[in-house]
N, C-alpha and C positions, 0 to 999 in steps of 0.2 A: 504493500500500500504506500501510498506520498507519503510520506516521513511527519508524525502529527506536529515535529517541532521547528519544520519549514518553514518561512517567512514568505508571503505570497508580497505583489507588486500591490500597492493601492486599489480598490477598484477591481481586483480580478477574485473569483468567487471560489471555493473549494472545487477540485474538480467534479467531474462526473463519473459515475460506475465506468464509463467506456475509457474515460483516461487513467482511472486508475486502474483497470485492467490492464492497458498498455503498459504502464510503469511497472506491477507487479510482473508482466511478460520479459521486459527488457532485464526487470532484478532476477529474473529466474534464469536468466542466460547467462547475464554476466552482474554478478551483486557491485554495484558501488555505494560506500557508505556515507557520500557528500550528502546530504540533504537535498542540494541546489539543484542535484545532478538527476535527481527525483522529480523535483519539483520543476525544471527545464523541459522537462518530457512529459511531464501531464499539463503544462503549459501548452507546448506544441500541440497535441493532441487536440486538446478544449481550441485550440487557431482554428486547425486544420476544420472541425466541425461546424464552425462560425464561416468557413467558406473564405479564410487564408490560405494559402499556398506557404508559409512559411512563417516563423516566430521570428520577430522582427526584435535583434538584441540592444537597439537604441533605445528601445523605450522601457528597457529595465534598469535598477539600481548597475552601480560599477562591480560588485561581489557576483551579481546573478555574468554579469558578461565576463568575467575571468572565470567561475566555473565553466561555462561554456567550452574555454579553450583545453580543459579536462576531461569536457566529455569520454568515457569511456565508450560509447554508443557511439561513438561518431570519428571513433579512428578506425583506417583502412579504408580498401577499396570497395569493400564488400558490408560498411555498415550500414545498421539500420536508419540511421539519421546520418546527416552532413552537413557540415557546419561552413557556410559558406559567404567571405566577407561578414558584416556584421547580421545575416542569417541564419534562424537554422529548420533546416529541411526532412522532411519525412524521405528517405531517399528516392522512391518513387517521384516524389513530386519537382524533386531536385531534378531527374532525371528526364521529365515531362519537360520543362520548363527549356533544359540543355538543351534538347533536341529543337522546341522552339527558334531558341532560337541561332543555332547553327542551320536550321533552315530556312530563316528567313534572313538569312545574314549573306546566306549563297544563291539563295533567290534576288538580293538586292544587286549582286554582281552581273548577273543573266542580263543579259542588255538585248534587247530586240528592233529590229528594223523600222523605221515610222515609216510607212507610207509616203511618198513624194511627192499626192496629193492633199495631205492631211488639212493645211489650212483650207483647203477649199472645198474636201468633205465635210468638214466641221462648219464651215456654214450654212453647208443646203444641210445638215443636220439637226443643229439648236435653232431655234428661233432666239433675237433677242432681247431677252425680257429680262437682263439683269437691270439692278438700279443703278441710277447716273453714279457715274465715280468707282463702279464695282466691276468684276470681270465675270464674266459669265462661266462659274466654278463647276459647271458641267462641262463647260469646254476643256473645262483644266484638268479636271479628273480623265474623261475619257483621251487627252492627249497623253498625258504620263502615261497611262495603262498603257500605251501602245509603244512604250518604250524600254518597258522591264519586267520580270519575272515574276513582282506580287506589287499589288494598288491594294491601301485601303481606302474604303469612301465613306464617308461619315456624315450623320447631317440629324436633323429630328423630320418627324411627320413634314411628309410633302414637298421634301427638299427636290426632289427627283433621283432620287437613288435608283432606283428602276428602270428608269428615261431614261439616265445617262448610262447604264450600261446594255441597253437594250439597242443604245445608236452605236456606243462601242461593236458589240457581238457583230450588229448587221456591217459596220465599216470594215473591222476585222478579216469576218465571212466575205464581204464582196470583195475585196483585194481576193483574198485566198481562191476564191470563183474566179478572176479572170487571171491566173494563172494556173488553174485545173487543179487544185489542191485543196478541196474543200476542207476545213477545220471541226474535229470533232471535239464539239462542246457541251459541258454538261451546267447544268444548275441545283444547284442543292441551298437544306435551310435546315436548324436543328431539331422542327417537330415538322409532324403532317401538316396541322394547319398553316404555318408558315412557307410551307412548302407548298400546299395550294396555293396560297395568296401571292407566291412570286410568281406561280406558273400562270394566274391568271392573269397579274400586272403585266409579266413582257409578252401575252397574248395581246392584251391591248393596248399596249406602248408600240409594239411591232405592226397593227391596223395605221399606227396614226405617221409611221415611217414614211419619208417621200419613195414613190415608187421605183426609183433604180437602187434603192435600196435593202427594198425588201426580199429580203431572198431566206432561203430558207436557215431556220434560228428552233433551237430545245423547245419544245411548246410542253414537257414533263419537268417536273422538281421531283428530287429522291429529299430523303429525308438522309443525315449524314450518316448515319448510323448503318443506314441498308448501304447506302453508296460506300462506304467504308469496310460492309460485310461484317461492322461490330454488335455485338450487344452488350457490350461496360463489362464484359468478363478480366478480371485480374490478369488471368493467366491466355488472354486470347493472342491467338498465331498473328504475326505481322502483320501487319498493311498490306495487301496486293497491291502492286502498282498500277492506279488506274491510266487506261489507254485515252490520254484526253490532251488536247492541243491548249484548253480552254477551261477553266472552271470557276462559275460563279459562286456565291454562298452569302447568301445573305441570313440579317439577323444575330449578326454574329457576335454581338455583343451577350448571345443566349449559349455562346460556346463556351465550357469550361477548359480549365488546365489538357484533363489527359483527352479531351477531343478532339482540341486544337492539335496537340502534340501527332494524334492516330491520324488527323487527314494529313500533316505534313509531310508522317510518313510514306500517305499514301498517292500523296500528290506528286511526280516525277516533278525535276529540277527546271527541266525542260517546258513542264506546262505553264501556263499564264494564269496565275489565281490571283482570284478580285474578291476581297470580305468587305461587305456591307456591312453598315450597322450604322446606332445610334449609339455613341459612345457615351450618353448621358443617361442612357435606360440601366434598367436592373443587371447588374450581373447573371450570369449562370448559378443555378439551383446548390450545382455542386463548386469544388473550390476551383478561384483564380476570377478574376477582374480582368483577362485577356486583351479584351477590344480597348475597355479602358486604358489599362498601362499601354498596347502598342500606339494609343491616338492621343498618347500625354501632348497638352501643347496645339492640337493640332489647329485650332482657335487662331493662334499666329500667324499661319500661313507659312511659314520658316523655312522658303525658299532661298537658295544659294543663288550666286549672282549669274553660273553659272546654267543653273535650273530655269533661270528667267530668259537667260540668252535661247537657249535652247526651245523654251516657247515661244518667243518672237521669231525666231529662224524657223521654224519648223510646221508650228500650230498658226503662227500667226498671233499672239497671244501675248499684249502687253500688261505687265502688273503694275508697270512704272504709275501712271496717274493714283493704284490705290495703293502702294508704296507713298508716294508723297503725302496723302491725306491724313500721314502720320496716328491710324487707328491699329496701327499693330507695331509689336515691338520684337522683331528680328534678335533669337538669341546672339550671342557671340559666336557660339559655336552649333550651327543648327545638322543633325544629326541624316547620317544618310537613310533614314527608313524615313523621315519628315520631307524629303521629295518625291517619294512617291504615295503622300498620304493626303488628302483632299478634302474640306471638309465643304457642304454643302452648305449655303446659308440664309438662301431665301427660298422662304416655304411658302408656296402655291396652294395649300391648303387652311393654314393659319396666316394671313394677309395683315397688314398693318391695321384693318378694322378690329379684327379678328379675337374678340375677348376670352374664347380659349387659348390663342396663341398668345395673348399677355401676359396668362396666369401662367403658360410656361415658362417664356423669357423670364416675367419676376421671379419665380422658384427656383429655375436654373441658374440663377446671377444673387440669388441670396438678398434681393431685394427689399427690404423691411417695409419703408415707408409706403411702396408699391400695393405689395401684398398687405397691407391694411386699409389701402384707400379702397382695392378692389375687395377684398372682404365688406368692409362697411358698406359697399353700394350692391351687397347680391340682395335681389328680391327674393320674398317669401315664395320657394316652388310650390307651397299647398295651393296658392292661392294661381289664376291664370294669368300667366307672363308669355309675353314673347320673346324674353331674353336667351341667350343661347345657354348664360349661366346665370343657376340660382341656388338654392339653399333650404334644404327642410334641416332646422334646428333639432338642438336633442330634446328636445318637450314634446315636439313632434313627433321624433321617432319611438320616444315612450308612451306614447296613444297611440289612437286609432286612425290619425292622421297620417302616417304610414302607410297604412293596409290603404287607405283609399287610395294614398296614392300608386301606390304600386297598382291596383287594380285599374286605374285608369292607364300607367303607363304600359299594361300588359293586354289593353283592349283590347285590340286587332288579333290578336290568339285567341282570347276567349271569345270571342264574338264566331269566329271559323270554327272550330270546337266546337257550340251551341250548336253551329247550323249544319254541322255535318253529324251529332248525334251520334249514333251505332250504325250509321251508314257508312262502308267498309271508305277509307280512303284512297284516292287516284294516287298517281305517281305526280301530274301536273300540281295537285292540290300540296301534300306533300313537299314537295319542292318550294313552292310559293309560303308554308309555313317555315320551314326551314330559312329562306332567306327574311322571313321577318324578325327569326330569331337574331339579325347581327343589325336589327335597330333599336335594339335596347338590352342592359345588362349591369345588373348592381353588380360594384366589385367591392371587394375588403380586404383589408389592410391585413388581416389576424383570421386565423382559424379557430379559435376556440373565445366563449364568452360570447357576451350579449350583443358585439358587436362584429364577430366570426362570421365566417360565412356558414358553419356550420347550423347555428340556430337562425342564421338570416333566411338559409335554405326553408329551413323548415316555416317558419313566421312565415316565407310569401307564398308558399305552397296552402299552407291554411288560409290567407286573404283571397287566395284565388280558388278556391276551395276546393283542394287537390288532398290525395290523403299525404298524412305525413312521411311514408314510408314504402317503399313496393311499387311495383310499375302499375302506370297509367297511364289515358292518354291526355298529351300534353305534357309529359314529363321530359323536360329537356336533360338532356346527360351530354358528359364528358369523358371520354378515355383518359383515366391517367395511367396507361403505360401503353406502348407501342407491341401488335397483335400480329404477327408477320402472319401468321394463319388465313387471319381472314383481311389480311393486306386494310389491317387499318392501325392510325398511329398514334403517339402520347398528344393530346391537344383537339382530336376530331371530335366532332359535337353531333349530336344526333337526336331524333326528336320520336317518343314511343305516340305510336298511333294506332288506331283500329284497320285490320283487314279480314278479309275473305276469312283468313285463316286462325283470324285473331289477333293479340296484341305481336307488333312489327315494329322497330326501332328504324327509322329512315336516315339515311345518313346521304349527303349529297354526292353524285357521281356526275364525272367529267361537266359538262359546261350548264343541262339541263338537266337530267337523269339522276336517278334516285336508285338503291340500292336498302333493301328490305334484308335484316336481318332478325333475328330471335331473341328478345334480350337473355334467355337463357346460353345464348353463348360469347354476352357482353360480361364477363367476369369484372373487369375494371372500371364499368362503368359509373362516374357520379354525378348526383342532381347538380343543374345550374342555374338553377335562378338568380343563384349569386354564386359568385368564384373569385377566387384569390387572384389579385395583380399579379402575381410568377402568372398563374392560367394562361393569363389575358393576353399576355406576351404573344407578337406576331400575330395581331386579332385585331380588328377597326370594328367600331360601332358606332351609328348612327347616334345616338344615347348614354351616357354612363352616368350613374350613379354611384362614385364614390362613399364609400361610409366608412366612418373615422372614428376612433375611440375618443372619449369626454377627457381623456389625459392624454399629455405626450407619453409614449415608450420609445427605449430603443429601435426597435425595430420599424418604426415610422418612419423613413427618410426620405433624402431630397429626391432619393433614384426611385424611391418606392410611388412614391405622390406624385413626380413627373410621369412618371409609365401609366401610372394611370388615369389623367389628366389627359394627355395624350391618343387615349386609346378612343376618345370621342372626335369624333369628326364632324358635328353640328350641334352641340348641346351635351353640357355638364351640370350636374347638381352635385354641392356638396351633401352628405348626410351625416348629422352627429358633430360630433368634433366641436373645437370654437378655433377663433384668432392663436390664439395660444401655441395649440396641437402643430397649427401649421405654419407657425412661425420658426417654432423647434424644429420641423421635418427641414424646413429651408437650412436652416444652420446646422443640419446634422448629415453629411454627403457619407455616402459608405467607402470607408476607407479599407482595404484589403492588403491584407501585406504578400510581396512578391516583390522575384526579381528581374519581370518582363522588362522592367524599366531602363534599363544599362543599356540596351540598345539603344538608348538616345544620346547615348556617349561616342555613337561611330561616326566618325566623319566622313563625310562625301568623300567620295573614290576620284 
């Protein structure tokens, strides 16, 4: 066990059964009698579960980091920890992290050919609609991609992450077309759902292509896991090397440690991989901040003087006028993975009108004054607004004022429902219910307690007068784990309905088409009338209803409140909570300890 006469760091809680297990494991192998040496390892442990990648030795006492260099656990090549700079490591994750990034380090050397028409594809490509004084950062991303081995792109809701690599693939592809070499490319995203949703975006980012460009582009997303042939087994056989010219992936900010680590393995040197993501969303479920730590900075723009030459030569592509405007400040030493890292910045879905895209900006910028003028001006949502955001307080949510509203904002189901009775359901209808289900959706912050989704679930199942528990119809579910079986994955959503043959779970296939299964062979499946923001991830709804606990916690943060903020695309209601709750989330960003970051230590080549 941890040693009862250890000294823990301020602030940090006795361990867990799971770390002192680990500690008791590593004293059974090899006993050391330091205390620290105890207490360093159930430390790490307790990280590692909190979704670090590594126990960060700067922010202990000076005794706890000179044990460190003691460790008995952590000499040789072969131990269980590794103590790395002022790091220390579960060696697994030490060795995740390596491989990261020795292969993004050799990807950044891969230099590829730009095209000799590129500035002049790129403008029958973008339209131009950046703002005066700014560069059109779709242009910028899909130019770099066309220069080297990995592009990350980054941006929040509606930036055009999609768009701009949908004009890449087709620019890409058409070159490759007119010299008889077509390019095999794939698309991938870390769940089913997100992987619908890219394959449905560059389906219809690819319709709105100017016609010599449209040629043929992946109209399927894999989910990474099938495309990597993994299923998170410890002991699973390598990476195959996928046969691919091309590889998108977005979302990627939903990728952990050892996932990133398995597609790098699986991605040859040779391929062109492009990660998407919002580097301001939640991290991955399991440990590491990935997207985050490789897009540290990316805010700056912290192109080399060289970087810029190379886009006016090539793209056509001057930065100079938004250099001068002096709104970024050019580190000293700007690192060579920050050339080809791009961040998007004006969002076509949240507009300068746009009063869900303010309560981002202020949340993402830690804005005080902001986030309380807009607090104090949200309208009563009981009552009828037109605003796109509003606010049912917690007096509300403790009445009946709730249920009503939920039953109002659930109409459009129960009304279809009513009128189709025990009259078996079409596949047309079906489908039409299903896409009503992503115009609206309570999310929450917590699973357990009166503000969980768990008793949320249940309370709006009862308002809607649905039984508490057991299938019915009208009972919205969610997979949470991926079914290779029946080719369905963690995140797909599905709606039980009446047929011919009785109770059928529908779940949506290819563009129109419905696909009837049994919920007795949904083992994974759970209600959703409300779902955790991790769920929501890779998900857009027309509607969201946040609901927020009456005190700040830990576990409220800036990444948590933006992701789901975000995940409405016309209309937010806060639920619960006050000014307080989400004053705290703004000032409380999740910090992850890792060592993806030293890569911004490498200088341009």
């Amino acid at each position: 066990m941890m040693p009862s006469d250890a000294v823990l760091p301020p602030g940090d809680a006795p361990g867990s059964a799971l770390d002192l297990a680990f500690v008791n494991f590593l004293q059974s192998v090899q006993p050391s009698t330091d205390a620290l040496h105890a207490n360093l390892a159930g430390l790490l442990s307790a990280e590692f579960t909190q979704g670090n990648v590594c126990l960060d030795l700067d922010r202990l006492p000076t005794p706890w980091r000179a044990a460190a260099q003691t460790l008995p656990w952590a000499q040789g090549d072969n131990s269980p920890l590794v103590l790395s700079d002022s790091r220390l490591y579960l060696r697994r994750s030490w060795q995740a992290e390596q491989l990261i990034l020795s292969s993004l380090r050799q990807r950044l050397a891969v230099t590829h050919q730009a095209p000799d028409t590129l500035a002049h594809s790129l403008q029958v490509l973008f339209a131009q609609t950046s703002d005066a004084g700014q560069p059109d950062w779709q242009q910028v991303a899909c130019a770099l991609a066309c220069r080297a081995g990995v592009t990350l792109i980054t941006g929040g809701p509606g930036t055009g992450k999609t768009t701009t690599v949908v004009r890449l693939l087709a620019l890409l592809q058409s070159q490759a077309l007119q010299q008889g070499k077509p390019l095999r490319m794939a698309l991938a995203a870390p769940t089913g759902k997100a992987a619908a949703r890219l394959a449905d975006s560059v389906t219809s980012a690819w319709s709105q292509l100017p016609p010599a460009f449209q040629v043929p582009l992946p109209v399927q997303a894999h989910t990474l896991h099938r495309l990597l042939g993994w299923q998170g087994r410890a002991q699973a056989a390598p990476a195959a090397s996928l046969a691919l010219d091309v590889l998108v992936v977005d979302e990627a900010s939903m990728i952990d440690l050892e996932l990133m680590a398995r597609l790098m393995q699986g991605v040859p040197l040779s391929t062109r991989l492009i990660l998407l993501g919002d580097k301001d969303q939640l991290a991955s479920v399991e440990a590491g901040a990935v997207m985050a730590q490789l897009c540290e900075g990316a805010h700056l723009g912290a192109y080399t003087a060289s970087t810029q030459a190379w886009l006016a030569k090539a793209a056509g592509i001057d930065l100079g006028p938004w250099r001068a405007t002096g709104v970024t400040q050019t580190p000293a030493q700007p690192s060579a993975l920050a050339q080809q890292t791009v961040m998007l910045r004006h969002s076509r879905r949240f507009g300068a009108e746009s009063e869900i895209g303010r309560w981002a900006a202020a949340l993402n910028t830690a804005d005080q004054s902001e986030l309380q003028r807009l607090w104090q001006a949200l309208p009563d949502a009981s009552a009828p607004t037109k605003a796109s955001v509003a606010r049912l307080d917690g007096a509300a949510v403790r009445s009946s004022a709730l249920d009503d509203w939920v039953r109002q904002a659930w109409k459009p189901l129960l009304q279809a429902l009513q009128t189709l009775g025990q009259t078996p359901c079409s596949d047309a209808l079906a489908r039409e219910l299903l896409d009503s289900l992503g115009r609206f959706q309570v999310l929450c912050a917590l699973r357990q307690g009166p503000w969980g989704v768990q008793e949320l679930n249940q309370r709006v199942a009862h308002a809607l007068g649905f039984a508490p528990s057991g299938w019915y119809p009208g009972r919205p579910v969610m997979l949470s784990r991926n079914d290779y079986a029946l080719n369905l994955m963690n995140g797909d959503t599905g709606l039980c309905l009446m047929r011919e043959d009785g109770l059928r779970v529908a779940f949506a296939h290819g563009d129109k088409g419905v696909r009837w299964l049994a919920p007795s062979r949904l083992e994974s499946a759970e209600t959703v009338f409300a779902m955790t923001v991790h769920k929501a991830q890779g998900s857009q709804f027309g509607h969201v209803a946040l609901v927020l606990p009456e005190q700040p916690m830990p576990l409220i943060t800036r990444e948590l409140v933006y992701t789901a903020i975000t995940r409405a695309s016309d209309k937010l209601t806060w639920v619960g909570g006050d000014l307080g709750v989400l004053l705290r989330a703004a000032q409380q960003p999740v910090q992850r300890s890792g060592g993806l970051h030293v890569i911004h230590r490498d200088a341009p080549r």
